[in-house]
N, C-alpha and C positions, 0 to 999 in steps of 0.2 A: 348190169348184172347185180343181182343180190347178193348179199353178204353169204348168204347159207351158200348159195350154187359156185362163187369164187371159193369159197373155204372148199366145197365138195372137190373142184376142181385141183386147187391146190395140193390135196392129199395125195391125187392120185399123180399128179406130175413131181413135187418134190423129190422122193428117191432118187429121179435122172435128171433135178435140175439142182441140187443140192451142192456147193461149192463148201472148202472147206476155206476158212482164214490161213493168211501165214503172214509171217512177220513185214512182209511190205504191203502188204493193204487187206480191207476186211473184204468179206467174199457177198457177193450179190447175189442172194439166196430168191427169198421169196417176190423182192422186186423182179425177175425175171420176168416171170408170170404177170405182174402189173404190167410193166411196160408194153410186151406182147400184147395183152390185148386191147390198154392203148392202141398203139397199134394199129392191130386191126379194126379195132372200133372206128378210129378216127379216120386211118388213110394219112397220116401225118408223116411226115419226110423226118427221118433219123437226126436230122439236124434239129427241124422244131420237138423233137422229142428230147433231146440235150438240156432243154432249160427246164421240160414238165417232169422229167425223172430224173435228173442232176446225175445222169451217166453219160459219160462219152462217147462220140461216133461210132468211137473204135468198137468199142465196147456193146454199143447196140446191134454196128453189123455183125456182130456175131452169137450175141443173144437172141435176138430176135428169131434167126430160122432156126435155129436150134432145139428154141422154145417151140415153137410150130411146129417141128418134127415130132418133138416126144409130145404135146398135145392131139397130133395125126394118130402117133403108135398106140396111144392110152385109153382112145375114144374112141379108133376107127372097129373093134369087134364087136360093142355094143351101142353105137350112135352113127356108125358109117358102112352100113351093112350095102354091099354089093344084090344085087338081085339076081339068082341063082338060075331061076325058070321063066320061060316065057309067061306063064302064070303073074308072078311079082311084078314083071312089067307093066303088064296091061292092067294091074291093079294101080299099078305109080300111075298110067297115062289116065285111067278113070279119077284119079283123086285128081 
């Protein structure tokens, strides 16, 4: 992924992936987003993703579908459009 289309992407999930700091530890903001699509890019086990993003298991199972989620809600109106008519269909089966 390009710099420009991670940055695009980023904008649009930060508001709901956006942690804030408190006095026991600082909040994992925009790595959420890295690690995710890590992630999905690689198909890599939560454990090998421990040493590449220096977060914990703990931590990944629960960022990770989190991040996937709000990446689904963000995208899905204008890059995951359902097909409405039989019409759209048989346009997806001719492409």
């Amino acid at each position: 992924m390009d710099t420009e289309t991670y940055n695009h992407l980023l904008k649009y999930v930060t508001p709901y992936i956006e942690r804030q700091n408190t006095c026991m530890r600082k909040a994992i903001s925009a790595q959420r987003l890295s690690a995710t699509l890590r992630f999905l890019a690689t198909g890599r086990s939560y454990k090998d993703l421990e040493f590449t993003t220096i977060m914990s298991k703990q931590s990944l199972c629960e960022i990770i579908p989190e991040t996937c989620d709000v990446i689904y809600r963000v995208l899905k109106k204008d890059f995951l459009k359902f097909p409405k008519s039989e019409q759209e269909w048989l346009q997806i089966a001719a492409d």
